[in-house]
Structure formats: C-alpha cells, structure tokens
C-alpha positions in Angstrom: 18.1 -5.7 -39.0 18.6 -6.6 -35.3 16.2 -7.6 -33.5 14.8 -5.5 -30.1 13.3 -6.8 -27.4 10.0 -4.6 -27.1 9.2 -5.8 -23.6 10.0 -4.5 -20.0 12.3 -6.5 -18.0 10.9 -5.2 -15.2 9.2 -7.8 -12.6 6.3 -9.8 -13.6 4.0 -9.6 -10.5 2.1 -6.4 -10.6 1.3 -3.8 -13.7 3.6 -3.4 -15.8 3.1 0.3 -17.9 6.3 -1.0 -19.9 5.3 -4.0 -21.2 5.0 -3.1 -24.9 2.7 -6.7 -25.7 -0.9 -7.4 -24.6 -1.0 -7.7 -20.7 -3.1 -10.6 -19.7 -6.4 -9.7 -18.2 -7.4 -9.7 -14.1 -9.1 -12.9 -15.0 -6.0 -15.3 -16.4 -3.7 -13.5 -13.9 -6.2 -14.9 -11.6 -6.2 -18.1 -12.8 -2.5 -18.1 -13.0 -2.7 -17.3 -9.1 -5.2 -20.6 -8.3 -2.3 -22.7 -10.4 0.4 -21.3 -7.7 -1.9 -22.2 -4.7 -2.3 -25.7 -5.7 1.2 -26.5 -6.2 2.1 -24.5 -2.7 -0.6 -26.2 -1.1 0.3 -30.1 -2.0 3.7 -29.4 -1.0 3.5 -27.6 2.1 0.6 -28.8 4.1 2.0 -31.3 6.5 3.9 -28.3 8.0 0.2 -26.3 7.7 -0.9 -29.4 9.8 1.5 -29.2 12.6 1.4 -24.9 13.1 -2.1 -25.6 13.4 -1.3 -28.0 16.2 0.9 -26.4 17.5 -0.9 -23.0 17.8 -4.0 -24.7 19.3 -2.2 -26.1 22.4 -2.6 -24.2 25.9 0.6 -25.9 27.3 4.3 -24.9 26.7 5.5 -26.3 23.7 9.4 -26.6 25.0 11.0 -29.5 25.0 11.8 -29.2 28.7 7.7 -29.4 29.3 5.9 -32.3 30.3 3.0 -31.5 30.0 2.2 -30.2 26.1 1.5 -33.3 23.7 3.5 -31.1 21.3 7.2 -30.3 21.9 9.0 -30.1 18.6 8.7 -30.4 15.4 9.9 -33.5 14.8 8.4 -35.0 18.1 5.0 -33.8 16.8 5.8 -35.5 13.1 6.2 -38.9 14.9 3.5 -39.0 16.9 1.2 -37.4 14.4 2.4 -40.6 12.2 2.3 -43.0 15.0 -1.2 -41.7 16.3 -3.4 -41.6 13.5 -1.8 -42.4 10.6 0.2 -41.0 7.4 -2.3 -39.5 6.1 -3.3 -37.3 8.6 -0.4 -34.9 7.9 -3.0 -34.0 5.0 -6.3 -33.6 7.4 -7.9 -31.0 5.9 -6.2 -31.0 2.7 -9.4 -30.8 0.9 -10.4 -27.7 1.9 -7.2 -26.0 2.6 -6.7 -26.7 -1.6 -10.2 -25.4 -2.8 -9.1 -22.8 0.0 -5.5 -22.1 -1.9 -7.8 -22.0 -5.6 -10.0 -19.3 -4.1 -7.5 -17.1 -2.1 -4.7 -17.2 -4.6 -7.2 -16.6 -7.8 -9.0 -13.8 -5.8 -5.7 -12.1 -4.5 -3.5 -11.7 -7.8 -6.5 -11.2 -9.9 -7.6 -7.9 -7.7 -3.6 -7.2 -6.9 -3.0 -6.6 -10.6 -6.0 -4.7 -11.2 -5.0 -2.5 -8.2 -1.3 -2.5 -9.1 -3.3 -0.9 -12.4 -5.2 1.7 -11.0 -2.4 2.8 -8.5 0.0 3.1 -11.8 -3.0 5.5 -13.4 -3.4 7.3 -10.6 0.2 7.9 -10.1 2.0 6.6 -12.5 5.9 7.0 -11.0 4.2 4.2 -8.5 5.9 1.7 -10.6 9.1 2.6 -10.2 12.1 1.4 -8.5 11.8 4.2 -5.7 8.2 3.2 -4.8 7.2 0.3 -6.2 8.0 -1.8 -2.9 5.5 0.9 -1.4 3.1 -0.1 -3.9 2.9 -3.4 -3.5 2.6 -3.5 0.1 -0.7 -1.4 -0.3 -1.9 -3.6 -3.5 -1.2 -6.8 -1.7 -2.5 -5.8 1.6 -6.1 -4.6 -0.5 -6.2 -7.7 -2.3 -5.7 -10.2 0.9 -8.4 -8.6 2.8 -10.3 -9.0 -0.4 -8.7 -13.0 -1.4 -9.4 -13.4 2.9 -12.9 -12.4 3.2 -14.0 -14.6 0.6 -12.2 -17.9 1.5 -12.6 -17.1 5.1 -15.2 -19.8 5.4 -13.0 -22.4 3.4 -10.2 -21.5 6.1 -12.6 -22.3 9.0 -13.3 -25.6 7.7 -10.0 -26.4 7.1 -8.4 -25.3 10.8 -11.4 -27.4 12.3 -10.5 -30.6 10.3 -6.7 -30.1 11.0 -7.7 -29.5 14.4 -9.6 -32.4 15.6 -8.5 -35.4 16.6 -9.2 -39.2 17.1 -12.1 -40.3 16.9 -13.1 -37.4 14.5 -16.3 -35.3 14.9 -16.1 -34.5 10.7 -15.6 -36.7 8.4 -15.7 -34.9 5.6 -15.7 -31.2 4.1 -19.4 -31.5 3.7 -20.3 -33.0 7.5 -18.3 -30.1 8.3 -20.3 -27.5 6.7 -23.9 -28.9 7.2 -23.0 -29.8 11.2 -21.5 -26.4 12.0 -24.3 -24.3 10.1 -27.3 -27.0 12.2 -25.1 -25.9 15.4 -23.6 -22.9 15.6 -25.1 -21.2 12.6 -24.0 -19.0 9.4 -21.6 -16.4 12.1 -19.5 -19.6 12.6 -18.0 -19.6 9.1 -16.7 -16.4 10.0 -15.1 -17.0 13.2 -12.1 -15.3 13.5 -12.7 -13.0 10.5 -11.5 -9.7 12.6 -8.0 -10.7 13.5 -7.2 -12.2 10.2 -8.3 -9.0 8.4 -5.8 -7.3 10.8 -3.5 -9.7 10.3 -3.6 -10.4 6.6 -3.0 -6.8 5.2 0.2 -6.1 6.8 0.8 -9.6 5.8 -0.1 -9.9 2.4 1.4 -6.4 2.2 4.4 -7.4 3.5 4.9 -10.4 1.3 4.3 -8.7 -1.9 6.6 -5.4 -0.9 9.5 -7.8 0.7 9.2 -9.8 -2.5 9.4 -6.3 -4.7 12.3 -5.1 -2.3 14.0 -8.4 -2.5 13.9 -9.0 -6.4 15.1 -4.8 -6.7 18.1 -6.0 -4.6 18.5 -9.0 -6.2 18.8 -7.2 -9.6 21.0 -4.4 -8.4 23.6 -6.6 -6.4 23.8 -9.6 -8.6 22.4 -8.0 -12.0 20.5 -11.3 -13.4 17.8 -9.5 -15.7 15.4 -11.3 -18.4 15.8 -10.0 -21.6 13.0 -12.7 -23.7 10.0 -12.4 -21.7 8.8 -15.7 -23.2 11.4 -17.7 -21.5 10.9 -18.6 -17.7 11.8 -16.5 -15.5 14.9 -17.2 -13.1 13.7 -19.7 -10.9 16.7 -19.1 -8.2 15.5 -15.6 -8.1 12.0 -16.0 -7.2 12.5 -18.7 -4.9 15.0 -16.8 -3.1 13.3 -13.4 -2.8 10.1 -15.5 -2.2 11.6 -17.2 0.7 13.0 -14.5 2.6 9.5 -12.1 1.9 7.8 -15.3 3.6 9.8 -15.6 6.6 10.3 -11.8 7.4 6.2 -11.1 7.0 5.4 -14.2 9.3 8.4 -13.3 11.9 6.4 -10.1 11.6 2.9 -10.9 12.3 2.7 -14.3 13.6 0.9 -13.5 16.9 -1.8 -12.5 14.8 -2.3 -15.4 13.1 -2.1 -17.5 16.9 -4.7 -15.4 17.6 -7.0 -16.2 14.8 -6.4 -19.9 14.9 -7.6 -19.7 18.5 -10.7 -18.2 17.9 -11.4 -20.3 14.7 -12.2 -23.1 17.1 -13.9 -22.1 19.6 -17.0 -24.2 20.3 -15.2 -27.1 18.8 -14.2 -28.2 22.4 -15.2 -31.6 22.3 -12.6 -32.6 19.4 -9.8 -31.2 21.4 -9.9 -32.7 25.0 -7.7 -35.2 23.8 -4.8 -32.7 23.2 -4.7 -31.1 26.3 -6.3 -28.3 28.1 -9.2 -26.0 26.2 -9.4 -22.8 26.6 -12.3 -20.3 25.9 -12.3 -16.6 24.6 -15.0 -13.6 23.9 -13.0 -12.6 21.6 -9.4 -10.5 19.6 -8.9 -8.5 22.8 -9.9 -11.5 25.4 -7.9 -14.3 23.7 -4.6 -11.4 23.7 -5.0 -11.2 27.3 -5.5 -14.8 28.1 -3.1 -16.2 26.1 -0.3 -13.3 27.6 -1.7 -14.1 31.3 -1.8 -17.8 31.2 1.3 -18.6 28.6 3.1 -15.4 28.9 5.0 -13.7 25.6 6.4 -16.7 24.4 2.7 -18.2 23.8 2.2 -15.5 21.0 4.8 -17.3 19.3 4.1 -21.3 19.6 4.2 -23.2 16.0 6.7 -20.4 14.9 9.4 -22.6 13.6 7.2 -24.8 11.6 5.3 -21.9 10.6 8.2 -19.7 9.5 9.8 -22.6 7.4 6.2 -23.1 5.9 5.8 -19.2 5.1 9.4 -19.4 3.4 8.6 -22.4 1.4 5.1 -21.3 0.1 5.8 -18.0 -0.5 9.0 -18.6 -2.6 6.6 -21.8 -4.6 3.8 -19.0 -4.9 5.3 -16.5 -6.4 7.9 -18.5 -8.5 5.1 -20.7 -10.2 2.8 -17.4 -10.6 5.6 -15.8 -12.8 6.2 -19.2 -14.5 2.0 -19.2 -15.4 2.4 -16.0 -16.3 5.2 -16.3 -19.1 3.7 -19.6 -20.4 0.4 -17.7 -21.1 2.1 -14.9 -22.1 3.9 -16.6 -24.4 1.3 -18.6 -25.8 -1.5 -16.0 -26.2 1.0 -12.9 -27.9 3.4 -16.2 -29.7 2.7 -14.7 -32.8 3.7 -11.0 -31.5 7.0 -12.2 -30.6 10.1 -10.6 -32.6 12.6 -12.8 -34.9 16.0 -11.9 -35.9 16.1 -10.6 -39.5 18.9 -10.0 -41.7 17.3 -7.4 -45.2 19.6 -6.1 -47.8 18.8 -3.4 -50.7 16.3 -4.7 -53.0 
C-alpha cells in the first residue's frame, strides 16, 4: 500500500486547519519563537548598534556633512572600532538578547493562538485569498502584545547602545536600578506610544509580506514540502523573509526614528559627545522638530543599515522558526509519522 502524506503543505507559520498530526501548543511555538530571536540577534546586532547611532544624531548624516560624527555606514564601523573598541558593536547585547527571548516567544506564541481563533471564527481565513490578510492582523495583535511586554528590555537596550565613552551604565542592572532612582518606573516605558503605532503595521506587515511572498514563491517557482518532518526550504524562507523585512521597514521607518528619539530623552549627559541633543514633549513634538530642524530626509537617517538589518533578521526569524518548528514536530508526533508498506493477500 502506498504511503500518503496526511499533512498540509501549506506554510508553517500560523494555524494550520490542514494539518492532519498534533499541532504544537501556543507554548512550544513560543519557545520555538525565543530560539529564532537568539540566533537573529547574535548575528545582526552590530548593524542594531549603528541604526541606533545613526538615528540618535541631530546632524545630517551625508557624506558631504561636516558636521555629523556619523556619515556612512562604513565610516561609522571604523570609528566605532577605532573609538571604543570591538566589542562595542555588541553594547547592549545583553539586553537586546533577553529582549529578542521575550518579544519573539511572546509574539509567535499569541500569533498562532490568534491565527487559531481567526481560522474558528472564519474559517476560509486560511486560505490563499486571505490568508496574507490574516496574518497582517494576527501579527500586528501579537507585536503590540510581544512590544508592550519587552518594551522595558528595549529601553535598556537603546540606552546602552546609545551612550558613549566614558559610559554612565555599566551594566544591564546599573541601568535598571539608576533609571528607576532617577527618572522612575514611567521611564521604562518611554517611547511606548510610537512603537505601538509603529509595531502593528510592522509586525503586520512582516508576517502578511512573508505570507504574500511564500504564496508567490509557491505559485511562480512551485517548490512545495511534501514530508513535513524534513526542514523546510531554507532558500525560500530566507528569501520571502528578506524581502517582508525590507518592504515593512521602508514602510514604517520614521516611526521607529521617532521612538528611538524619545527612548532617550533625559539621557543627555551620555550623548554630548556625539553631537548636538535635542529635547522633545513628546510623538507629535519630536515629528515637528525633527521635520523643522532636519527636514524630510531626518525621518529617514540609519535607513540603509536599518533596511539591510530588517532583511537579514527577518529572513533568520522566520527561517529558524519553521526549522524549530519541524524538528519538534518531528520529534513529538515521530511515532505518528507514515512508512511505506507493501501487503499482499493473506
């Protein structure tokens, strides 16, 4: 007798209503979703390092300026390395991991459970026709969820990236206990209200390019997955992962300026030595300050090191989150897996 593959061969990111096997739970797609952030975040955060940079300085970032400390990427590399050190193209690396662990658990755990209850409430959701549409809601939901929890972790993390030589923190935990003695429990949450404007069309954006892409990918170049137990194709998540990334930062990258600006205000004193400081009341204030003072263009400082970052992470988060998911797969429903069997008459 022939043996049938009993599973969908639909994508692996979301609900899946044809997968005929066990689905993992919330709680090990979650933890599949932590494993993808700390890969991602080992590989990509120098470039997280110099966005940040880049992002925080008033003056023009053009090569033809004089006066920005910052005028390319590769300018910024070398003085970076020459200023203070290797290493410092990991400052902050601490918390930006434990900050990747928490967002990217939080955020695929609640985007499959949503995915879910979407599918039950309308259950032609997961089809090709919508489910692009679905997974830009799901994913924009679960990044305000994955945000609002790590938002504290990302605080810490743009403040350490931020600073300097010689450094006001010297740790995660000087961090924490100085800016709770000085500026109190609110200034963990600096910055909260443009990154919850920013990160649902963002996180909606990545996870409905990524479904739009991979629909494409399958339709154009026909690579499908026939044994769900065997990884999925690598070139196919990276790819779709990389252009999702670049197209949702292009997209809302003067929101994310924004909130790096306002994540470190009343940090002044680490900053002097990279230029001018600049202070903000708030979303609205910083919008109009930074368009007055650095025109259009200011919206979009950091872009290129930010845009290749979002391609790279992106394409590494979602291609190790659906090779998690078939390992466990795999090895929780192993013995569920159909052979090939040959019976004659008895």
């Amino acid at each position: 007798m022939e043996s049938k593959n009993v599973f969908s061969d639909e994508m692996v990111v979301g609900f899946d209503p044809g997968r005929k096997e066990k689905s993992l739970s919330s709680l090990q797609c979650g933890l599949c979703g932590a494993v993808s952030g700390v890969v991602t975040r080992v590989v990509v955060q120098p470039l997280d390092v110099l966005k940040i940079r880049f992002q925080l300085q008033i003056e023009p970032t053009s090569k033809k300026a004089i006066t920005g400390k910052y005028s390319g990427i590769w300018q910024a590399f070398k003085l970076i390395y020459k200023e203070e050190g290797f290493t410092a193209l990991w400052k902050g690396h601490v918390p930006a991991q434990v900050l990747s662990v928490v967002y990217g658990y939080v955020q695929f755990m609640s985007f499959e459970a949503i995915t879910e209850v979407i599918w039950r409430t309308y259950p032609a959701s997961t089809g090709p026709k919508w489910k692009p549409v679905t997974h830009f809601v799901s994913g924009g939901l679960a990044g305000c969820l994955s945000s609002t929890v790590a938002q504290p972790l990302d605080v810490l993390r743009t403040r350490l990236v931020a600073q300097g030589e010689p450094k006001v923190y010297e740790n995660l935990f000087q961090a924490a206990s100085k800016m709770y003695a000085n500026e109190g429990i609110r200034s963990f949450y600096k910055g909260l209200v443009p990154t919850l404007v920013q990160i649902f069309p963002y996180a909606g954006l990545q996870f409905g390019f990524y479904a739009f892409f991979k629909t494409l990918w399958e339709m154009s170049i026909r690579i499908k997955q026939p044994d769900p137990y065997k990884p999925a194709d690598v070139e196919e998540s990276l790819v779709c992962g990389a252009l999702s990334g670049i197209f949702s930062k292009g997209i809302i990258y003067p929101l994310d300026m924004v909130k790096k600006r306002l994540q470190v205000q009343g940090f002044h004193e680490a900053r002097e030595s990279f230029g001018k400081v600049q202070k903000y009341s708030g979303m609205l204030d910083c919008f109009k300050v930074i368009l007055k003072e650095e025109g259009s263009t200011g919206f979009f400082k950091g872009l290129a090191p930010s845009t290749i970052k979002a391609g790279l992470s992106v394409a590494l988060i979602f291609c190790t989150y659906e090779q998690c998911l078939m390992m466990a797969r795999g090895y929780i429903h192993d013995d569920d897996v159909p052979v090939s069997t040959s019976t004659s008459p008895s």
